[in-house]
C-alpha positions as CSV (number, residue, x, y, z in Angstrom):
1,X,-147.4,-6.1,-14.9
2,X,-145.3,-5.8,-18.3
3,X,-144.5,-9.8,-18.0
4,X,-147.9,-10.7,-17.0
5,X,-149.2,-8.6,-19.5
6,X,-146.7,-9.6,-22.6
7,X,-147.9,-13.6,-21.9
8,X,-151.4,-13.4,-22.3
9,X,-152.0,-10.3,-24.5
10,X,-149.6,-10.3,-27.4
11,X,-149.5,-13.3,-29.1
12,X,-150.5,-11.7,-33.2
13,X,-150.1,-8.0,-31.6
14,X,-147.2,-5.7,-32.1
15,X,-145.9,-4.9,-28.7
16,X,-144.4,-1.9,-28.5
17,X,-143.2,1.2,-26.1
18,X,-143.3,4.9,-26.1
19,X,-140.8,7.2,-25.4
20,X,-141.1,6.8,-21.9
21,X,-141.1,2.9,-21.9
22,X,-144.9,2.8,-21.1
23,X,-146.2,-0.3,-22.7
24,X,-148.6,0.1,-26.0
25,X,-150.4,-3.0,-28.0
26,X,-151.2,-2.1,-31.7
27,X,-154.1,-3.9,-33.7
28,X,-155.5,-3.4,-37.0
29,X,-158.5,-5.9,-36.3
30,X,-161.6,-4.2,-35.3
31,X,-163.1,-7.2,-33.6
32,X,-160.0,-7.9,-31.8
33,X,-159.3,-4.4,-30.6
34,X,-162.7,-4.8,-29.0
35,X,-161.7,-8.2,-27.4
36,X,-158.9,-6.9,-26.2
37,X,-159.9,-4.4,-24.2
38,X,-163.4,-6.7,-22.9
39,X,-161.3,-9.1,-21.8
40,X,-158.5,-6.6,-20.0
41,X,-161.4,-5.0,-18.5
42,X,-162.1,-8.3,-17.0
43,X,-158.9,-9.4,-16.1
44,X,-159.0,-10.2,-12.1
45,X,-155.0,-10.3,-12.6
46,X,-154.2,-6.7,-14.0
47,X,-157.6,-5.0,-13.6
48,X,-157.7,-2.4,-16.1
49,X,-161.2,-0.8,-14.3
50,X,-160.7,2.6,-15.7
51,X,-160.7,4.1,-19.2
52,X,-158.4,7.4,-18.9
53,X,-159.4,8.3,-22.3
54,X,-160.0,7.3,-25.8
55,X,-158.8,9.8,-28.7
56,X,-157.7,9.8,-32.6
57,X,-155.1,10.8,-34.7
58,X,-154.6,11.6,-38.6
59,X,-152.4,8.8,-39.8
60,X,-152.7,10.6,-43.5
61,X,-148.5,10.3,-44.0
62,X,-149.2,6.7,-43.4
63,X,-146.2,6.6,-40.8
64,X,-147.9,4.1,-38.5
65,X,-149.2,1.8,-41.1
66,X,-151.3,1.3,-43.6
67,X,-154.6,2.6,-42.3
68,X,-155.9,6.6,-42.5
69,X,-156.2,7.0,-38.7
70,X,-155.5,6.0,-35.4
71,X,-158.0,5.3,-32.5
72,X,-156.0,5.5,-29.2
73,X,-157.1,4.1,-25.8
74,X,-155.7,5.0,-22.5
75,X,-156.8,2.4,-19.9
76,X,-155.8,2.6,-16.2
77,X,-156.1,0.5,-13.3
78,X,-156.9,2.1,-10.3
79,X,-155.6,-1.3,-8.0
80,X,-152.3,-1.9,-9.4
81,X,-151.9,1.6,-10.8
82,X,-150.7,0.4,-14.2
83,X,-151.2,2.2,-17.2
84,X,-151.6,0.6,-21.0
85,X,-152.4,2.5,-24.1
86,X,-153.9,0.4,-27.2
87,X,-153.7,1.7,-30.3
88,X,-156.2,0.5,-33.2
89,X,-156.0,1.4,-36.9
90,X,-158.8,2.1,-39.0
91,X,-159.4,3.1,-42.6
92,X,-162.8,5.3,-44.0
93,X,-165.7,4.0,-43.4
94,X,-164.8,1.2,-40.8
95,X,-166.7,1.1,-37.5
96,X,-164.7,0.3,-34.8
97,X,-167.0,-1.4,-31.8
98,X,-167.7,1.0,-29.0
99,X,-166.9,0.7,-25.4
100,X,-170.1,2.6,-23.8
101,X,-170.7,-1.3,-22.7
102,X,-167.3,-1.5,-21.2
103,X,-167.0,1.8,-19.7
104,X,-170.4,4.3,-20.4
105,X,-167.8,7.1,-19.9
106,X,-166.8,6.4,-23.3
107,X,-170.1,8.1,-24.7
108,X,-168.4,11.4,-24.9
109,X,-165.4,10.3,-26.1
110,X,-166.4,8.4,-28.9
111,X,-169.0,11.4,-29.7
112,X,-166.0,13.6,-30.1
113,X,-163.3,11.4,-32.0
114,X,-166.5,11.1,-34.4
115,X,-166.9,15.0,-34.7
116,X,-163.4,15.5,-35.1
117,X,-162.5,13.0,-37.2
118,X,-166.0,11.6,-38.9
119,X,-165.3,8.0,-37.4
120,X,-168.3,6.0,-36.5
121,X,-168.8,3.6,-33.1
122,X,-171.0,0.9,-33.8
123,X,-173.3,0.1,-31.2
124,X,-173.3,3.6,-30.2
125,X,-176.4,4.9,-28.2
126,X,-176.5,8.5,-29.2
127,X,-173.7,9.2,-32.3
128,X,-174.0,12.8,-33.0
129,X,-171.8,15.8,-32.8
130,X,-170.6,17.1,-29.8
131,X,-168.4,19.9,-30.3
132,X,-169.4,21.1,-33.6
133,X,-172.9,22.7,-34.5
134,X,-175.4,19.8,-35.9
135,X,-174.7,21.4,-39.5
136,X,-171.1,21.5,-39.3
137,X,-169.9,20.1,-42.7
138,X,-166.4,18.3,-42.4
139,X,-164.1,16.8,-39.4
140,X,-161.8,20.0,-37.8
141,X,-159.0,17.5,-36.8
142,X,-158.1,15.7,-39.9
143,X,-155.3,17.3,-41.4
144,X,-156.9,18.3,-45.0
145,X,-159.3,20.5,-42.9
146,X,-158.1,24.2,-43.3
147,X,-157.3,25.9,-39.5
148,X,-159.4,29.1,-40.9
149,X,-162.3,27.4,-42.1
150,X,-165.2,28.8,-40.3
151,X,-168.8,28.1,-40.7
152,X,-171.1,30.6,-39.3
153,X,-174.5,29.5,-38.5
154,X,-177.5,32.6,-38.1
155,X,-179.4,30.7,-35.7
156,X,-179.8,27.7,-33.3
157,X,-181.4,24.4,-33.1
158,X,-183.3,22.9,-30.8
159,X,-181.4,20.5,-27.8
160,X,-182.6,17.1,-27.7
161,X,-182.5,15.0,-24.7
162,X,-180.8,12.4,-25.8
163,X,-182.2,9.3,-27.4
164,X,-185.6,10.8,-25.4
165,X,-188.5,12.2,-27.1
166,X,-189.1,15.7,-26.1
167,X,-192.6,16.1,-24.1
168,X,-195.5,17.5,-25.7
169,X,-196.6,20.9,-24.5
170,X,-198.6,21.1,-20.8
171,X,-201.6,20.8,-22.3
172,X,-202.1,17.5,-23.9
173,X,-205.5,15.7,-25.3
174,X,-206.9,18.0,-22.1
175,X,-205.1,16.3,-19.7
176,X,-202.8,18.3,-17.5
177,X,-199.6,16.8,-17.8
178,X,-197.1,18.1,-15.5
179,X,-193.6,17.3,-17.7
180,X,-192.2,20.7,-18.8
181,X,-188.9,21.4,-20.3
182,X,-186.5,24.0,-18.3
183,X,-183.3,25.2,-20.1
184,X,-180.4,26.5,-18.0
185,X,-177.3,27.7,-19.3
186,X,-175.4,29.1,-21.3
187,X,-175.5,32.1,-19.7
188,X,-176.4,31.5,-16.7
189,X,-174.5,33.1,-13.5
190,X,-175.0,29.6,-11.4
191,X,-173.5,27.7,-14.7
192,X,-170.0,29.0,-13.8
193,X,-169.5,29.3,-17.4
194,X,-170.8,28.6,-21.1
195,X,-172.5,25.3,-20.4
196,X,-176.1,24.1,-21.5
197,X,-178.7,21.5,-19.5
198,X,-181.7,21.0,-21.2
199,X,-184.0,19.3,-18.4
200,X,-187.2,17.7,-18.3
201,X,-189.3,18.3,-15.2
202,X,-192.3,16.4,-13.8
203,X,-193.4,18.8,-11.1
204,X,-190.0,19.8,-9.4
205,X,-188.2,16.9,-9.8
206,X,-185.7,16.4,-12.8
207,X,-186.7,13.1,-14.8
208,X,-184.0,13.6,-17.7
209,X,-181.7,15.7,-18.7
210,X,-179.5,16.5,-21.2
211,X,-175.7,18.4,-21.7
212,X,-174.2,20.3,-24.6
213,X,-170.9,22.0,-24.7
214,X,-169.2,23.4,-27.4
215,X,-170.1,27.2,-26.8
216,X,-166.5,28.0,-26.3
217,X,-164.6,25.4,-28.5
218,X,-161.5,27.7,-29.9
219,X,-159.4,24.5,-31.4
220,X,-156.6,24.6,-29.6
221,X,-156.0,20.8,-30.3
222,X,-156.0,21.9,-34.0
223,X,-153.6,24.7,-32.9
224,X,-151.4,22.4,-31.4
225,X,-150.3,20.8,-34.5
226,X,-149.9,24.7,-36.2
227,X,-148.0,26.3,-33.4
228,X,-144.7,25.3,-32.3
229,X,-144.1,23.8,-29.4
230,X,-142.8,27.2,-27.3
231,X,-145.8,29.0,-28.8
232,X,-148.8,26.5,-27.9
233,X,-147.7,27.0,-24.1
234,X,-150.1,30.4,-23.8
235,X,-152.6,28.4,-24.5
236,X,-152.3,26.4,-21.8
237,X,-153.3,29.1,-19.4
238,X,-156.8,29.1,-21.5
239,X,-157.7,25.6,-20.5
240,X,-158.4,25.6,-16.5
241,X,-157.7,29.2,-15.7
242,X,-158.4,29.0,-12.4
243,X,-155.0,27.1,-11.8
244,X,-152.8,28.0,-14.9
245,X,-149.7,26.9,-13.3
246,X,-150.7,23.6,-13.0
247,X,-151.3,23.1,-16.8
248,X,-148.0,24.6,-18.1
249,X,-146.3,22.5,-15.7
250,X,-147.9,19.4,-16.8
251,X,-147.5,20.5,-20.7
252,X,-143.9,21.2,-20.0
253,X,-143.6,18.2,-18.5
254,X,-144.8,16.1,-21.1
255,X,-142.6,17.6,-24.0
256,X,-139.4,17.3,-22.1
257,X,-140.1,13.3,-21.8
258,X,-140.2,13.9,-25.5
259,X,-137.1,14.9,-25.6
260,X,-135.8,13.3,-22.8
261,X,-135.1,16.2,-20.8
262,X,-134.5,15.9,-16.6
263,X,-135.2,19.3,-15.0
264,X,-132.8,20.4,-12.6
265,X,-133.7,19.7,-8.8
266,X,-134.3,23.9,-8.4
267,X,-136.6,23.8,-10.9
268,X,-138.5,20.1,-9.9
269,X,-139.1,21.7,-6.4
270,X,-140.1,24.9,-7.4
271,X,-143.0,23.1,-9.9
272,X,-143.8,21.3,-7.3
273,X,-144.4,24.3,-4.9
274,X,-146.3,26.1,-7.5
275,X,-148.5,22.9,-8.4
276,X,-149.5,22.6,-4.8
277,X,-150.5,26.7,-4.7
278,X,-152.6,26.2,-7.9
279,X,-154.6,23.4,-6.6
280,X,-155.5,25.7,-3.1
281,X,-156.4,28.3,-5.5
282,X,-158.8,26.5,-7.9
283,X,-160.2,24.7,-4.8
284,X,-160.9,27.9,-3.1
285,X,-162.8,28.4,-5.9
286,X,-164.6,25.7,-6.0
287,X,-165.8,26.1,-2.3
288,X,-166.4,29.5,-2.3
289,X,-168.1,30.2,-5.5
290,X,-170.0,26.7,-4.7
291,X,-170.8,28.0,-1.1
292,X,-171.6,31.9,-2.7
293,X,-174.4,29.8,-5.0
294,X,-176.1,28.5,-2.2
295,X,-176.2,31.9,-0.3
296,X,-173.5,31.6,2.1
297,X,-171.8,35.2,0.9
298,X,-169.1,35.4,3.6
299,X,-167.7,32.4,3.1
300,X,-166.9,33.7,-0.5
301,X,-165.1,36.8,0.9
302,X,-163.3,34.9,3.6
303,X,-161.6,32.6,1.0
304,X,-161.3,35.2,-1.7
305,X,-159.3,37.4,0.6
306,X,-156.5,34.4,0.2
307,X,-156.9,33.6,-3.5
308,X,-155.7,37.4,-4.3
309,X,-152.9,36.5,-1.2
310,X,-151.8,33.6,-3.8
311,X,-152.2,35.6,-7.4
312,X,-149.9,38.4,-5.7
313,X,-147.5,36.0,-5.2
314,X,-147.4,34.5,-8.8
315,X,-147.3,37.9,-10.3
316,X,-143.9,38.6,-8.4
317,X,-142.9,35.4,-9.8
318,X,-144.1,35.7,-13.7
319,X,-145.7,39.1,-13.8
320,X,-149.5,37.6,-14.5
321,X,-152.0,36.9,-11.7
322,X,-154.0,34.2,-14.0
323,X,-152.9,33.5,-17.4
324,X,-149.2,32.9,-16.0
325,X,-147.3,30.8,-18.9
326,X,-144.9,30.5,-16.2
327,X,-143.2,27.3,-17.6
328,X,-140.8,26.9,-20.7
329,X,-139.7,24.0,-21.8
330,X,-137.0,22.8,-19.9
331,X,-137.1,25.8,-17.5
332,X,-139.0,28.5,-15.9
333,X,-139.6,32.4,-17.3
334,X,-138.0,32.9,-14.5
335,X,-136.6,32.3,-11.0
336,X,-138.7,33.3,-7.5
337,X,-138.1,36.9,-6.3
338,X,-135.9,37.3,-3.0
339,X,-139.1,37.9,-1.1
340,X,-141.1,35.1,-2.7
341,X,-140.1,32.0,-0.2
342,X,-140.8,34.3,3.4
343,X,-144.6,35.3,1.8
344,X,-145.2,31.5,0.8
345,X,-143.8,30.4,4.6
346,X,-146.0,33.1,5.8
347,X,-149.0,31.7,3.5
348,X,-148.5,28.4,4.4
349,X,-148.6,30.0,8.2
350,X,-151.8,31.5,8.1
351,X,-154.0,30.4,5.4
352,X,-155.1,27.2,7.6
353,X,-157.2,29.5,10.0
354,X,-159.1,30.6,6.9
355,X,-160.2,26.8,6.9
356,X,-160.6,26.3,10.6
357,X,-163.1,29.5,10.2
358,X,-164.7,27.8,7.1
359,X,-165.7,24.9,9.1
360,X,-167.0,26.4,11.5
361,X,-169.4,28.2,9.2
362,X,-170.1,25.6,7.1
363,X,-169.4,21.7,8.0
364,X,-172.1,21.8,10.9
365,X,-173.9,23.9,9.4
366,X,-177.6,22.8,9.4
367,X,-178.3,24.3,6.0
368,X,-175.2,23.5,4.6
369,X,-175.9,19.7,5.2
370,X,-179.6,20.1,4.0
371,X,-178.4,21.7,0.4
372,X,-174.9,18.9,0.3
373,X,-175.7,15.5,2.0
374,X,-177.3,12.9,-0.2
375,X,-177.3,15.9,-3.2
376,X,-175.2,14.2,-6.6
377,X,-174.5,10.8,-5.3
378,X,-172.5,9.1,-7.7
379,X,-171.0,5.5,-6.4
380,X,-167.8,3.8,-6.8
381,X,-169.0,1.6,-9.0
382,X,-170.5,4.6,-11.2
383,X,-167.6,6.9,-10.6
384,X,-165.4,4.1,-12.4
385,X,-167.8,3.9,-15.3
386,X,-168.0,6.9,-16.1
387,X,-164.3,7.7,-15.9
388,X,-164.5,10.3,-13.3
389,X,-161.0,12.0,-11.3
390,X,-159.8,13.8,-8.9
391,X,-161.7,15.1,-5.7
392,X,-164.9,13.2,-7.1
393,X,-163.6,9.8,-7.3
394,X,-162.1,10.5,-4.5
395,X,-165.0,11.2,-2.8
396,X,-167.2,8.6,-4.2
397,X,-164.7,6.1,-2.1
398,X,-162.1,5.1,-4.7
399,X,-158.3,5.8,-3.3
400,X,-156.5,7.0,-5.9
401,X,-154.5,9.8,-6.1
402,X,-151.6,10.3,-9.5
403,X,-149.2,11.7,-7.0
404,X,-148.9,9.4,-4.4
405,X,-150.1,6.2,-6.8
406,X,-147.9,7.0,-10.0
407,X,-145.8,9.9,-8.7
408,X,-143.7,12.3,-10.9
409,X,-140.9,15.0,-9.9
410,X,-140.5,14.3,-6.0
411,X,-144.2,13.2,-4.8
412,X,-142.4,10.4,-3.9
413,X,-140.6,12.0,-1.2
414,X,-142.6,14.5,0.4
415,X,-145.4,13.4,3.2
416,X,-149.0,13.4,2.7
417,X,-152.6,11.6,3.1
418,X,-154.9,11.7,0.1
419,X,-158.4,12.2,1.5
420,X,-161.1,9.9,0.5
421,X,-164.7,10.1,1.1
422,X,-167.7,7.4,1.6
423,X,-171.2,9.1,0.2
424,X,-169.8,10.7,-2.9
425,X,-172.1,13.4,-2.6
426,X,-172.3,17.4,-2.8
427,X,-170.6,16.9,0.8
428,X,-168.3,14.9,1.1
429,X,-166.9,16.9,-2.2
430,X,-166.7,19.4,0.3
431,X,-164.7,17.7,2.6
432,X,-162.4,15.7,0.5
433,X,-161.3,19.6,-0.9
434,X,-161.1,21.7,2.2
435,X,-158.8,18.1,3.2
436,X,-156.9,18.4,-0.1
437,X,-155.8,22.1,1.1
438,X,-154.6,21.4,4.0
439,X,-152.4,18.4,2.5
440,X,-151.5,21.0,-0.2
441,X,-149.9,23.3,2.5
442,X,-148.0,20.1,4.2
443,X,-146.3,19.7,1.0
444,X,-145.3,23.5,0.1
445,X,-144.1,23.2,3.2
446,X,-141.6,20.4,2.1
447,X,-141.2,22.2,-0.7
448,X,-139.7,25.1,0.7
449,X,-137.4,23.4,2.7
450,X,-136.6,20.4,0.0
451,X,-136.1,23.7,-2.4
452,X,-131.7,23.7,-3.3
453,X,-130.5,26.8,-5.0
454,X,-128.6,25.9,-8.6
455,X,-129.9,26.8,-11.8
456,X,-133.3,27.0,-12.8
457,X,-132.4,25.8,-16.3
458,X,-131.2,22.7,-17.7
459,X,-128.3,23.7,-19.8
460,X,-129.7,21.9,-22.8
461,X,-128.6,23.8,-26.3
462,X,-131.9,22.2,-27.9
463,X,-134.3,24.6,-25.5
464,X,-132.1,26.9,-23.3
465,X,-132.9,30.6,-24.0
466,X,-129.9,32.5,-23.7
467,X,-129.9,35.5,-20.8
468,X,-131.2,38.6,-22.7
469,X,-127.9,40.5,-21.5
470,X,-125.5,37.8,-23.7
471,X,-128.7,38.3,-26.8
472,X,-127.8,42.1,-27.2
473,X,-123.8,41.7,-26.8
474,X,-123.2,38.3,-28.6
475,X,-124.0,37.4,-32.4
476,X,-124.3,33.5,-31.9
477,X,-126.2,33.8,-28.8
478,X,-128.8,36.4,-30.9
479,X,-129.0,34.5,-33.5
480,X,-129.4,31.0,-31.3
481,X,-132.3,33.2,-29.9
482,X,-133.8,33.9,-32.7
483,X,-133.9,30.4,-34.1
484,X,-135.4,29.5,-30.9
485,X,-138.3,31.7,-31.1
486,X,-139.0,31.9,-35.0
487,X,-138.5,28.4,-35.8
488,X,-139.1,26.6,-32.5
489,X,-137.0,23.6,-31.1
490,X,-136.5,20.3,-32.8
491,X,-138.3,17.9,-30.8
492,X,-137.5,14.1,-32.1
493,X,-140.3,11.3,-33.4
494,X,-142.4,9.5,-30.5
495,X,-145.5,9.6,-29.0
496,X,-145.9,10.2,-24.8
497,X,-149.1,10.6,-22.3
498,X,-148.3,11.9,-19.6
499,X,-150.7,12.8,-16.7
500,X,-150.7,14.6,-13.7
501,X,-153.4,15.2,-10.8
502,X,-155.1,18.5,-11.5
503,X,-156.9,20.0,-9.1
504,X,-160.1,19.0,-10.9
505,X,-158.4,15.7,-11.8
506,X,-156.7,13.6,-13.9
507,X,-154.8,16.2,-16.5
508,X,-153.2,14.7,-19.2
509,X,-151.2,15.7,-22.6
510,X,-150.9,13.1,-25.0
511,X,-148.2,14.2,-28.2
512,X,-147.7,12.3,-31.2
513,X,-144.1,13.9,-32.7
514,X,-143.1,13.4,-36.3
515,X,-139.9,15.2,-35.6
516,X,-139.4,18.8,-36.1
517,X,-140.8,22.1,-34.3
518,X,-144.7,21.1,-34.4
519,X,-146.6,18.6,-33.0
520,X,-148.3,15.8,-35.5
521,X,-151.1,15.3,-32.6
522,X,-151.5,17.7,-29.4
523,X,-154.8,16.3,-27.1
524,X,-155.4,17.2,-24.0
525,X,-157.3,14.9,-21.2
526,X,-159.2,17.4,-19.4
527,X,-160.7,16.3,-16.0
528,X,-163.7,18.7,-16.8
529,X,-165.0,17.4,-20.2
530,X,-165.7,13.6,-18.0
531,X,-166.9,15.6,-14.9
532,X,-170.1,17.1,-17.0
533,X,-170.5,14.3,-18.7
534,X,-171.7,12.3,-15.2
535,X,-173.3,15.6,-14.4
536,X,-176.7,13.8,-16.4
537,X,-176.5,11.0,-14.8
538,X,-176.2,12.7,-11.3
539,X,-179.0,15.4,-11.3
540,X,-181.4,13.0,-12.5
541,X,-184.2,12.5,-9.4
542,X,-183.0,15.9,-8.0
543,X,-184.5,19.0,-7.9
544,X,-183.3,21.9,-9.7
545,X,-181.5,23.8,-6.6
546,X,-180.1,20.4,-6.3
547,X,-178.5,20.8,-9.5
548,X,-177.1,24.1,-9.0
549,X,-175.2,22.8,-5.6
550,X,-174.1,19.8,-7.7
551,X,-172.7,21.6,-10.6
552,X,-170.7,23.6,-8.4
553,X,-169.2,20.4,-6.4
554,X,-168.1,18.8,-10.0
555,X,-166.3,22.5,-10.5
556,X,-166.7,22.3,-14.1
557,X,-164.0,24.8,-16.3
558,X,-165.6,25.8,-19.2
559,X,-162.1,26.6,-20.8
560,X,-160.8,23.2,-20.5
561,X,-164.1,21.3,-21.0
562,X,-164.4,22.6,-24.6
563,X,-160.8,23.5,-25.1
């Protein structure tokens, strides 16, 4: 791809790579950033189908040129599995083109790079804040705005549907007119968290509807550039908690390419196990609190029963059950417990007949398929668009899976099927997850007999914390300890994405480092925040029960949506 790519893309570009050697194209031209990435998208060569994300960052120290910020784009293609970031600088008050043409998933995206950072997408359907409050004053993630600065508002403003007008009341020109508006969320039980859908109904049927987020935005992207590097970890855990382990692996991950750090093999494995027991956990959520919604109560206690089987397990490893910070950078808190490998064989044993008994309560079932078949359709061609991943691309037909298609740690040597599904419904959601547990358990069983002994550190001065029994008998090692902790590790200049394949999805970290303890830029890609964006384009023609079963197939995590 890079020589393909090189000859017809960077004649009057700078061609460059980040610290990982993946490839990155820098403009300064508006109109050619723009042409760029139409005709990439179009390429029948490279096919650059899929917009992974698009993001800013503060350029204020003017270290990557002359402009006051960057706009970053992460495209992907889902056929050759090639990955390019373009970067585009842009001074105050320039309007780079948007992409809601290209890719519509890019409504979001360009909705929050302009509340964050007050840049403005011409061409833009629907330009407004996303995040903030309507009446928020200022841009949180440009670096002159204070990390305290709060702005209290006393009361709330209406929800508009989008470029819609609302409807007038039922009573109009005394004509009964049977579009009514019906708010759900944020509080919600069947919302499975803090989110809001403002719908407009003609009878039962939703004709339009409308998301906003933002409920539980706590900054922790403007965090990330005020904590150091060992001290943003916690927050990890409050992204998806339903699988914690997987995100302080993945954020781990993505500051030791930074450094250039390999993990030793003990610890590789060991991620690798733990990654696979997040994503059966956060899937048994998904299907159980998902089954639980539509009334099927015993499925939820069935699956349950192993969840709490699987949190027992991490608290022996890490002492916490859901926030674990489990990870450190180039480590683990600490090594498994004698008695952690003969539970996770006997897990791996008998978990699978909690599945055989799921199906048979559910996959046949004739109200099951009357609440999940044909409920939420989104196609391939849609699920592309709108830069969906995970188990819901998956099951809207596309074949792609990170592991297998751009795999990291071992994924390359372990045995496993992806499972894809044809409807990309409610149902085949359904499917493709019970599927993805059982291929889970196939490769913590690799795992565990991949798994060598050897250190569970990489003896690297720069991030190795010393054993707590040489900090209270040795002076150097304290005081190495202390530095550690107090002033953080010195992480070089460079920028790196890096992605893994959350349960929910595509999970990705993207760091820009200026050098030092801090980053300059900490985003995260959350799966989630793209997942409810297609959420309105999916319950639209549905009825509101519809919604509800749908909501819970796109297993939205309100932690990570908002972050």
């Amino acid at each position: 791809m890079g020589n393909a790519l090189l000859e017809k893309y960077s004649e009057g570009r700078l061609c460059l790579a980040d610290t990982t050697g993946e490839p990155v194209l820098w403009t300064n031209s508006i109109a050619d950033a723009f042409d760029l990435l139409k005709r990439l998208h179009a390429d029948d060569t490279l096919k650059f189908d899929f917009l992974s994300d698009l993001t800013a960052y503060d350029n204020g120290d003017r270290r990557d040129g002359a402009k006051r910020f960057v706009l970053v784009y992460q495209i992907l293609s889902t056929v050759t599995h090639a990955r390019l970031r373009i970067k585009l600088g842009v001074d105050e008050g320039e309007e780079p083109l948007s992409l809601v043409s290209l890719w519509p998933g890019a409504n979001w995206l360009e909705r929050e790079v302009f509340d964050m950072y007050g840049i403005k997408f011409n061409g833009h359907p629907n330009l407004r804040r996303i995040l903030m409050d309507e009446r928020f004053t200022g841009h949180p993630l440009r670096k002159e705005y204070p990390l305290r600065e709060r702005q209290p508002f006393p009361d709330n403003i209406p929800l508009h549907l989008g470029a819609h007008p609302l409807p007038h009341d039922v009573i109009h020109d005394d004509i009964y007119n049977p579009n009514i508006l019906i708010n759900i969320g944020p509080a919600h039980p069947a919302f499975h968290g803090t989110l809001r859908v403002m719908c407009r109904l003609n009878g039962e049927t939703i004709e339009d509807a409308a998301c906003e987020i933002g409920y539980l935005h706590r900054g922790m992207e403007k965090l990330g550039e005020y904590k150091t590097y060992h001290q943003w970890l916690v927050y990890t855990d409050r992204m998806n908690y339903c699988s914690a382990l997987n995100n302080n692996i993945a954020y781990s991950m993505t500051v030791e390419k930074l450094m250039g750090i390999t993990v030793t093999e003990r610890c590789m494995w060991l991620r690798m196990m733990l990654m696979e027991l997040a994503r059966i956990i956060d899937h048994i959520i998904c299907v159980a609190i998902n089954a639980l919604d539509m009334g099927a109560m015993t499925v939820f206690w069935l699956m349950y029963y192993w969840r709490e089987e699987a949190y027992t397990m991490i608290e022996s490893l890490c002492g916490m059950r859901l926030t674990t910070t489990a990870t450190r950078i180039g480590g683990m808190s600490y090594d498994i417990p004698d008695d952690f490998i003969p539970r996770m064989k006997k897990f791996v044993k008998d978990f699978p007949s909690c599945l055989v008994e799921i199906n048979r309560l559910l996959t046949g079932n004739r109200i099951w398929i009357d609440r999940t078949k044909n409920v939420g359709k989104i196609s391939k061609e849609d699920a592309l668009k709108l830069s969906i991943t995970g188990p819901c691309l998956r099951a809207s037909g596309i074949d792609f899976d990170l592991r297998r298609d751009r795999p990291y740690y071992a994924y390359n040597e372990v045995v496993f099927d992806v499972a894809i599904g044809t409807h990309g419904d409610v149902y085949d959601r359904y499917l493709v997850r019970m599927e993805e547990m059982r291929q889970s358990l196939r490769i913590i069983e690799q795992c565990i007999e991949r798994l060598p002994g050897g250190p569970i550190w990489v003896e690297d001065p720069r991030v190795r914390i010393p054993e707590k029994a040489d900090v209270y008998t040795k002076m150097e090692v304290m005081i190495h300890h202390f530095k550690i902790f107090m002033e953080g590790i010195n992480v070089p200049s460079g920028e790196v994405y890096n992605a893994v394949e959350g349960p929910n999805g595509e999970l990705g970290f993207y760091i820009v480092s200026r050098g030092g303890p801090k980053a300059w830029r900490m985003r995260v890609k959350a799966p989630s925040f793209m997942l409810f964006q297609s959420y309105e384009h999916s319950i639209i023609g549905y009825k509101i029960p519809d919604a509800i079963a749908n909501l819970g197939s796109l297993n939205i995590i309100a932690g990570e949506l908002d972050r």
